[in-house]
C-alpha positions as CSV (number, residue, x, y, z in Angstrom):
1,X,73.1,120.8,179.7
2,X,72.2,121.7,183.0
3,X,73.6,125.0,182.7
4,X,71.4,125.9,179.6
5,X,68.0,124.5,181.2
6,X,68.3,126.5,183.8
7,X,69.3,129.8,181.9
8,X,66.3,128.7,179.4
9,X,64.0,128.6,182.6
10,X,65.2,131.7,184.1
11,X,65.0,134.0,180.6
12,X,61.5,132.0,180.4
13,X,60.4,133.5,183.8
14,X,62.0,136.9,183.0
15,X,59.8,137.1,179.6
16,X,56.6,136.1,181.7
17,X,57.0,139.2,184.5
18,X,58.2,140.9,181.6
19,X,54.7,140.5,179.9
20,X,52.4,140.7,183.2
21,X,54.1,144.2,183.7
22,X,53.2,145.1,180.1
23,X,49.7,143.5,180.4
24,X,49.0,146.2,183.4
25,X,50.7,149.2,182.2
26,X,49.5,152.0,182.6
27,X,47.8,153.8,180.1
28,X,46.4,157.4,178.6
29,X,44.2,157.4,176.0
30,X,41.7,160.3,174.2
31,X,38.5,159.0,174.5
32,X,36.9,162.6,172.6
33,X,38.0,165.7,171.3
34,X,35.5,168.3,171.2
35,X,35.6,170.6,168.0
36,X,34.3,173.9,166.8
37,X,31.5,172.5,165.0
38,X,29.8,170.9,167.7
39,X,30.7,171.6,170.9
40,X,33.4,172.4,172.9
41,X,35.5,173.9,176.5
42,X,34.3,171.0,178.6
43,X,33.9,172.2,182.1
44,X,35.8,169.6,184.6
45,X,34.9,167.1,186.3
46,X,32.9,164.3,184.5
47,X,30.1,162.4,186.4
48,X,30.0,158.6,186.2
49,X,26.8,156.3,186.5
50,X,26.7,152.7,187.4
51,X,26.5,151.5,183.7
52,X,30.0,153.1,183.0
53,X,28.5,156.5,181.4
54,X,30.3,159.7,181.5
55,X,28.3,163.3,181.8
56,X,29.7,166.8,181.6
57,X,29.0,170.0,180.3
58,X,30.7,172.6,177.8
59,X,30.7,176.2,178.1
60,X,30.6,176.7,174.1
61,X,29.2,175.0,171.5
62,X,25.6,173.3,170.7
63,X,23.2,174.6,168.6
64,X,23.1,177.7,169.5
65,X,27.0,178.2,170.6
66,X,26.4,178.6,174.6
67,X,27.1,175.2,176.2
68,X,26.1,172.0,176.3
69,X,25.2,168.9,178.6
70,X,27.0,165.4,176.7
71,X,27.5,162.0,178.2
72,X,29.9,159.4,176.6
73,X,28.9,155.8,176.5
74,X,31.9,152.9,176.4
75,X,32.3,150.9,173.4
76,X,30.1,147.7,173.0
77,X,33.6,145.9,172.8
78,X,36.8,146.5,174.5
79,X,39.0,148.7,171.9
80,X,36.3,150.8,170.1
81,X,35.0,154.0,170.2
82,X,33.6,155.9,172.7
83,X,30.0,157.5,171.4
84,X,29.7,161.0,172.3
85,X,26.0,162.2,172.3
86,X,24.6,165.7,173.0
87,X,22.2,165.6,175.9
88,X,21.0,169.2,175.5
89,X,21.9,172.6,174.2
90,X,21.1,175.6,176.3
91,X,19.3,178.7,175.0
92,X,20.7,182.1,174.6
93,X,17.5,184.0,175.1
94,X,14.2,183.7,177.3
95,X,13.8,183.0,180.7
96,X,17.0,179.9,180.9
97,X,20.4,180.6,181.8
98,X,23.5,179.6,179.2
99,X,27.3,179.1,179.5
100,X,26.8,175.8,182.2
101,X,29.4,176.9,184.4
102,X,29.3,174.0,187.3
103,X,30.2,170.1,187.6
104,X,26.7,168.1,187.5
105,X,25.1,166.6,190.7
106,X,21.9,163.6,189.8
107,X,19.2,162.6,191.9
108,X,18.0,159.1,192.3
109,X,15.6,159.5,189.1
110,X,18.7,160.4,187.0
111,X,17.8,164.3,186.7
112,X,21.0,166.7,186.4
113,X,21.3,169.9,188.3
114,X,23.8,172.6,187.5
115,X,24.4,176.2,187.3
116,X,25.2,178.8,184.6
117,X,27.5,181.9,185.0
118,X,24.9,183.9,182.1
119,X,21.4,184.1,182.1
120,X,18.1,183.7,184.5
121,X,17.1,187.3,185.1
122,X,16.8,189.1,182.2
123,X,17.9,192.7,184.2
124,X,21.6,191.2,185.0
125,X,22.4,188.0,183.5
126,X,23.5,187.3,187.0
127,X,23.1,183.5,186.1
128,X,20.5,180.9,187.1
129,X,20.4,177.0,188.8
130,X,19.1,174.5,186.6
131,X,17.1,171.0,186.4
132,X,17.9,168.5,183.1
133,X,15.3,165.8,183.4
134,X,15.5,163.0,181.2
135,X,13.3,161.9,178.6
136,X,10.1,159.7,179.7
137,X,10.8,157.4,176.9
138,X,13.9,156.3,175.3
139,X,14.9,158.8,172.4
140,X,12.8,161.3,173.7
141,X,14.0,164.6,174.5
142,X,15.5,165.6,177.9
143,X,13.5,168.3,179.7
144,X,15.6,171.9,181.2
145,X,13.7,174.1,183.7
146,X,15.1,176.5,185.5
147,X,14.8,176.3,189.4
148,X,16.1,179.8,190.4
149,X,17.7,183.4,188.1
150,X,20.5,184.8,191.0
151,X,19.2,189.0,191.1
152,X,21.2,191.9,191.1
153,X,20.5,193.6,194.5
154,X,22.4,194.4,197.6
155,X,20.5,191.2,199.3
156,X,21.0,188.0,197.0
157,X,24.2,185.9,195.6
158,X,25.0,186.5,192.2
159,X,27.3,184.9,189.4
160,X,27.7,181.2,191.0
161,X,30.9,179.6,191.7
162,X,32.2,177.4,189.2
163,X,31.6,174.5,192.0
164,X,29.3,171.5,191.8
165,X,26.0,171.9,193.8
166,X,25.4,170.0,197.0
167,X,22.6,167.8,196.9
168,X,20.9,166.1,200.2
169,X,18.6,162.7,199.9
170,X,15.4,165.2,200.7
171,X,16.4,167.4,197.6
172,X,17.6,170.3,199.3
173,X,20.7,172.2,197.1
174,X,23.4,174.1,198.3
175,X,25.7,176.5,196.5
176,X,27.9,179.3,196.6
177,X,28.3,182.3,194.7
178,X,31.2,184.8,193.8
179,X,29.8,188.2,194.1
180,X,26.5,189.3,196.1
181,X,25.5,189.2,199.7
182,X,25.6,191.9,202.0
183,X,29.6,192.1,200.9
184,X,29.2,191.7,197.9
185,X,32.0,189.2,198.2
186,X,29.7,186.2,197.5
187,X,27.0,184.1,199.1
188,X,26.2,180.0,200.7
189,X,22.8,179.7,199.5
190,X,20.0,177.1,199.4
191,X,17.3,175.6,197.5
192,X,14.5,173.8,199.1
193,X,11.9,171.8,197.7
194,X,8.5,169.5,198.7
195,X,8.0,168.4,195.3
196,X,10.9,168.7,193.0
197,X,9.5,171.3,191.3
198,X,9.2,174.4,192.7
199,X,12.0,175.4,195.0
200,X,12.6,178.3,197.5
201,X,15.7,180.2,197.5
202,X,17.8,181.7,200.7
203,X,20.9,183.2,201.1
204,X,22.2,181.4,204.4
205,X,25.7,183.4,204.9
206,X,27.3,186.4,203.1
207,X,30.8,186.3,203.3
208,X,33.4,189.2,203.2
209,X,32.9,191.0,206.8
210,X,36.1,192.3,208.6
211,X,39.1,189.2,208.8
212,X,36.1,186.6,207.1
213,X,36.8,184.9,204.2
214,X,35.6,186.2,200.7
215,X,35.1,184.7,197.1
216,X,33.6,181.0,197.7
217,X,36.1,179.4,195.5
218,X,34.8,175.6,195.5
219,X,31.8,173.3,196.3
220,X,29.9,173.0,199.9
221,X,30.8,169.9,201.6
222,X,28.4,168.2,203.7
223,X,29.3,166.1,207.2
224,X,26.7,163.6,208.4
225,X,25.4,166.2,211.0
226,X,24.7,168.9,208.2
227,X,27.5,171.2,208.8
228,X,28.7,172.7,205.2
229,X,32.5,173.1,204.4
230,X,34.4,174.7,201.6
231,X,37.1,177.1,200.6
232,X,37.4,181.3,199.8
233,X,39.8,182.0,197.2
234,X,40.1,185.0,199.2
235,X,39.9,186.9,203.0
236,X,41.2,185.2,206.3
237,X,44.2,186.7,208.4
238,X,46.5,187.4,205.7
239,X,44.1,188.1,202.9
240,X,45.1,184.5,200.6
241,X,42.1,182.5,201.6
242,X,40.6,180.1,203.9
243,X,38.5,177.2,204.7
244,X,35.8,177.3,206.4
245,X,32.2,175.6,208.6
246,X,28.9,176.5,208.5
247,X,26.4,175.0,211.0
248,X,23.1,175.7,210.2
249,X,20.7,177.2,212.6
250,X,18.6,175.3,214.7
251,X,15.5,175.8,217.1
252,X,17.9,176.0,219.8
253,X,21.1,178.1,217.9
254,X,21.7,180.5,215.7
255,X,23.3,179.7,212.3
256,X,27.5,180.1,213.1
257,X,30.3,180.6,210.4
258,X,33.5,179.5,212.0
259,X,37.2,179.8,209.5
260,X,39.2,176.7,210.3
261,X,42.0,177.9,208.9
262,X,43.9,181.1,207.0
263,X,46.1,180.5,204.6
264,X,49.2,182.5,204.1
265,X,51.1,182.6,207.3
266,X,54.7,181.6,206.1
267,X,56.4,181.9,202.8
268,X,56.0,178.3,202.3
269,X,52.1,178.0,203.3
270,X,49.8,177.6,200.4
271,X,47.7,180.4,198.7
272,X,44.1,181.2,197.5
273,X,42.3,177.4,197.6
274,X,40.7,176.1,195.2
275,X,38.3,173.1,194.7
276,X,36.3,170.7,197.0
277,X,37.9,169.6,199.9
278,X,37.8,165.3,201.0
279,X,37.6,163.8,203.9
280,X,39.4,161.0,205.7
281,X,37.6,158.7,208.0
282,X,39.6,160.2,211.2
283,X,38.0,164.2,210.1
284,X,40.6,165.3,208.7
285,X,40.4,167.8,205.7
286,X,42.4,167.3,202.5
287,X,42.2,170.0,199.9
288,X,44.5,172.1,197.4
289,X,45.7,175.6,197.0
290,X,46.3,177.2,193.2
291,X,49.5,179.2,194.2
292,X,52.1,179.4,197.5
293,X,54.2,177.0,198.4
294,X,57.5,178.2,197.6
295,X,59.2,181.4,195.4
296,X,57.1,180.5,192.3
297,X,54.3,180.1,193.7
298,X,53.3,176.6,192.5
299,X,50.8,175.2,194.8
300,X,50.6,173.3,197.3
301,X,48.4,169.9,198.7
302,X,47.1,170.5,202.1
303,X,45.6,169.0,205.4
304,X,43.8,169.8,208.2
305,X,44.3,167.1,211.0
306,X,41.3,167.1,213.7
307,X,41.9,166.5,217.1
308,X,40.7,167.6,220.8
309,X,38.1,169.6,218.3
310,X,40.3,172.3,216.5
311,X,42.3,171.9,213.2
312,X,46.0,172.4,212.5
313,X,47.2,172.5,208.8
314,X,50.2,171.1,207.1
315,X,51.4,170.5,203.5
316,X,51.3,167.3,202.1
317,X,53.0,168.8,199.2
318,X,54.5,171.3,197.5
319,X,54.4,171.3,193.5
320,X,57.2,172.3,191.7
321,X,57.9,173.6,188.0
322,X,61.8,172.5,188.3
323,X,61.4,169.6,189.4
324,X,58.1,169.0,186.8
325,X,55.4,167.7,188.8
326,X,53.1,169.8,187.2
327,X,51.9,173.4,189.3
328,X,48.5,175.6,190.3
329,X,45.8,172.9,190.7
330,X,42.3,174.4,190.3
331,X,40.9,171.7,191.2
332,X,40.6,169.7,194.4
333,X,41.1,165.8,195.1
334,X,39.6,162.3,195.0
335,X,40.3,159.6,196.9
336,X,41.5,155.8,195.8
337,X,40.0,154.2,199.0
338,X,41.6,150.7,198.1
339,X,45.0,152.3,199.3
340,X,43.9,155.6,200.4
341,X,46.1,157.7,198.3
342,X,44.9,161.0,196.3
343,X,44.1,161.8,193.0
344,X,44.6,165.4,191.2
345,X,45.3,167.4,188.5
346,X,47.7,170.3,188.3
347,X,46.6,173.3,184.9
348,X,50.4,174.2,184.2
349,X,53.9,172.9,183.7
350,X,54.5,169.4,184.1
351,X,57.5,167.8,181.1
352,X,60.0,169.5,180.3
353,X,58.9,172.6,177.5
354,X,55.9,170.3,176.6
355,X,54.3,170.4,179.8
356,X,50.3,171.6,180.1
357,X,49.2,169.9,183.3
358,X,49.5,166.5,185.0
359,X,47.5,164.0,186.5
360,X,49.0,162.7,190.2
361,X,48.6,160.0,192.4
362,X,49.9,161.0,196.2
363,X,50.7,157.8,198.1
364,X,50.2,157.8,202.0
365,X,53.3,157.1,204.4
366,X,53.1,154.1,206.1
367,X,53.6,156.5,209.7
368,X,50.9,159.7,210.3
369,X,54.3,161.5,210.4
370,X,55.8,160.3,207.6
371,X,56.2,162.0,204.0
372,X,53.9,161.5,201.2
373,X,55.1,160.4,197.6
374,X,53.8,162.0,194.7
375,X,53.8,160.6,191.2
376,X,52.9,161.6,188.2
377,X,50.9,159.3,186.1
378,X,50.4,161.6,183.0
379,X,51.9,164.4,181.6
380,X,49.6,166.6,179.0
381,X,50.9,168.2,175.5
382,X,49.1,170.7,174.8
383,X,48.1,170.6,170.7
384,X,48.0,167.0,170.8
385,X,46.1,165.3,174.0
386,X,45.1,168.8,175.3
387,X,46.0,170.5,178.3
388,X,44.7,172.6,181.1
389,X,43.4,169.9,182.7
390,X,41.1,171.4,185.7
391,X,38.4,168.7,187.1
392,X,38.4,166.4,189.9
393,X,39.9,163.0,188.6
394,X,36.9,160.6,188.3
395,X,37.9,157.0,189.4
396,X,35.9,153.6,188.2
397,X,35.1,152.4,191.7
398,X,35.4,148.7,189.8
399,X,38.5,149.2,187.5
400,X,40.1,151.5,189.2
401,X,40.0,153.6,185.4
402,X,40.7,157.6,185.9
403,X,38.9,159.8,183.8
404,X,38.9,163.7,183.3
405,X,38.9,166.3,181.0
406,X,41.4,169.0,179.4
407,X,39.4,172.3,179.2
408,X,41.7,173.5,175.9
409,X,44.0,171.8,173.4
410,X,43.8,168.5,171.4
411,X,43.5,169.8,168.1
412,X,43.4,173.8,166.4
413,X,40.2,174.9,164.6
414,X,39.1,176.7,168.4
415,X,40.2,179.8,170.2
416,X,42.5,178.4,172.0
417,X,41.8,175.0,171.0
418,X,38.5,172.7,171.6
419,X,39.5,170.5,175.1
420,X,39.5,166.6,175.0
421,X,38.0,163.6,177.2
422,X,40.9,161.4,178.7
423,X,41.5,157.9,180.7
424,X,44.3,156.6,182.6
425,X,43.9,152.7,182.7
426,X,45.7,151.2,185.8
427,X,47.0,154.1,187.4
C-alpha cells in the first residue's frame, strides 16, 4: 500500500509541473491580417501606449490606396478579438506626403510623427515629415499636417530613411535620409520647433565624403549628452557599412562626425547594418547587420564594447540558414531588461522549407567573455501567419507579451500577400 501512495503522490506531482508548464507556454497568435480591401503592408515596428494599444502604419491601402496610420485595441476580455481601427488615410495629391514609410514616434499630448518616402514637394515627390494629432473630442477626426516636403537640390536630404524619427522632450526631431546632401549619399537632419507648429529644417551632416559612411540605414540614437548614433548601410574602410557619432556643435566646437566602427574586415565580420542600435548601461552598442557573417552571408548580431573611450566590435552571433535560426535581420534589437537578453527578428529562412523569418531571444552569458545563446521563439510560414517579419519586437513592459508585424503573407487576395499583426505570450 505504501508502494502505491507514494507512486499516486509522485504521478500526482508530475501532472501538476506538467500543467504549470502548459499554463506558461509559450505562445503565437495572429492578432490581424490586413487585406486588400482595406489596408495593408504594415511597416514594422508597432508603437505601444500605457493602456495596452498598438499603432503602426501601412504603406498600401486606405481610402485612397497609399497608406495608412491604424492602432489595435485588446479585447474587453481575455480571449477575444482584437479591434483594428483606421486612424487615418493619407492623400495622394496636394501639399501631404503618402506611402508612410517610417515607425511612429508620440509626444506627450499623444500626436504621431512620421515620415513618407512619396509626396511633400510637388517638383520631386522627394517625401515629406508629418504630424497626426488626435481628435479634440472622442470620435472626432485625427488632424495630419505636414511639418516639412524634403527638395530636390544639391543642398537638402531627400527620400527619408525607412527609420523612426528621434524625438527630444523640447520637440526637436531628428532624421536621416537616403539620398541628398552634398554627396548625394544621404543626410542627419533636424526639425526645430517653439510652438509645435511651425518647424525649421537643417541638414546637420551629409554623409558620403572619401572613407565616410554613406546611405543612413536606421534611426538616430540619442545619449543623455545629445550626441546622435546610427548605422550606414554603406561606406567605411571596406565599403559594407558603419556605425557612427555625431556631436553637435557647440558655442565652443564645431559639429564632429566620428565612424566607430567599419564593418567588413574579415570574412566572418558582419555586412551593410541595418536598424537602430541599443544600449547597455556600461556604453556599449548592440545592433544587427543584414548580411556577412559567414559564406552565405546570413547576418550577423553585433557589439561594440566601450572602454578607455574607443570601441572594439565583436559578434554576438552569427545566423545561419543550415542550422535554421532564421537569416538577414532588417531590423535592429530590443532589450528584456528583467534578464537583459535581446529580442529580434530575422526576414528569411528559419524551419525547414517553411521557413519566412523568426523571432529570437539572445540570452546573456553569465561571464562578459562568455557565449551568448540564441533561441528561437517563433518560426513564420509564410501563406498562413505571414512572413517577412522586419520591425523591432515590441515587449509589454508588464507581461512581458512580444508583439510585431509580418510585412507580407497571411492570406492571398495581395501582391505578394497583405502582412499580419502577431504576439508571442511568455517568450
Amino acid at each position: 500500500m505504501s508502494v502505491r501512495i507514494f507512486t499516486l503522490k509522485n504521478a500526482l506531482l508530475l501532472m501538476t509541473v506538467a500543467l504549470s508548464v502548459a499554463a506558461v507556454a509559450q505562445t503565437e497568435s495572429t492578432l490581424y491580417t490586413f487585406g486588400e480591401t482595406t489596408t495593408f503592408w504594415p511597416n514594422g515596428t508597432l508603437l505601444e501606449d500605457a493602456n495596452g494599444n498598438l499603432y503602426g502604419t501601412t504603406r498600401g491601402g486606405g481610402t485612397y490606396g497609399v497608406g495608412t496610420v491604424f492602432e489595435m485595441s485588446p479585447p474587453a476580455k481575455a480571449g477575444g478579438a482584437w479591434i483594428f481601427t483606421t486612424l487615418y488615410s493619407f492623400v495622394p495629391y496636394g501639399t501631404g506626403g503618402w506611402v508612410p514609410i517610417s515607425d511612429l514616434v508620440r509626444d506627450k499630448a499623444g500626436a504621431f510623427y512620421g515620415t513618407t518616402f512619396n509626396g511633400g514637394n510637388s517638383v520631386c515627390s522627394c517625401g515629406s515629415v508629418y504630424k497626426l494629432v488626435p481628435p479634440a473630442v472622442a470620435g472626432g477626426a485625427w488632424i495630419e499636417s505636414q511639418l516639412y516636403a524634403f527638395p530636390y537640390d544639391s543642398i537638402h536630404g531627400r527620400l527619408p530613411a525607412n527609420a523612426a524619427l528621434a524625438l527630444t522632450s523640447n520637440g526637436t526631431l531628428y532624421g536621416v535620409t537616403i539620398q541628398g546632401g552634398a554627396w548625394n549619399e544621404g543626410v542627419i537632419y533636424e526639425l526645430q520647433t517653439k510652438n509645435g507648429k511651425s518647424y525649421t529644417e537643417t541638414d546637420l551632416y551629409s554623409f558620403g565624403d572619401a572613407a565616410d559612411g554613406n546611405t543612413p540605414n536606421g534611426p538616430i540614437a540619442l545619449d543623455s549628452a545629445g550626441n546622435l548614433y546610427g548605422v550606414t548601410l554603406w561606406g567605411g574602410a571596406f565599403n559594407q557599412g558603419t556605425v557612427y557619432k555625431y556631436t553637435p556643435a557647440t558655442s565652443k566646437s564645431a559639429a564632429v562626425e566620428t565612424i566607430l566602427y567599419s564593418f567588413g574586415s574579415s570574412s566572418t565580420d558582419g555586412t551593410n547594418p541595418s536598424g537602430n542600435l541599443v544600449f547597455d548601461a556600461g556604453g556599449d552598442i548592440y545592433g544587427v547587420t543584414n548580411n556577412g557573417g559567414n559564406d552565405l552571408s546570413d547576418g550577423t548580431v553585433f557589439t561594440l564594447e566601450y572602454a578607455n573611450k574607443t570601441y572594439t566590435e565583436s559578434i554576438v552571433f552569427t545566423f545561419s540558414r543550415s542550422a535554421r535560426t532564421g537569416t538577414n535581420p532588417v531590423a535592429g534589437l530590443s532589450w528584456n531588461p528583467t534578464n537583459n537578453s535581446l529580442y529580434g527578428t530575422t526576414t528569411q529562412y528559419g524551419a525547414l522549407d517553411t521557413g519566412s523569418g523568426t523571432v529570437y531571444q539572445l540570452l546573456p552569458p553569465a561571464v562578459k567573455t562568455g557565449t551568448w545563446t540564441e533561441t528561437t521563439l517563433y518560426d513564420f510560414t509564410y501563406d498562413v501567419v505571414g512572413g517577412y517579419p522586419a520591425g523591432i519586437v515590441t515587449r509589454d513592459p508588464t507581461t512581458g507579451t512580444l508583439y510585431g508585424t509580418a510585412q507580407n503573407g497571411g492570406i492571398e487576395g495581395c501582391d505578394l500577400y497583405c502582412g499580419t499583426v502577431w504576439q508571442i505570450v511568455n517568450p
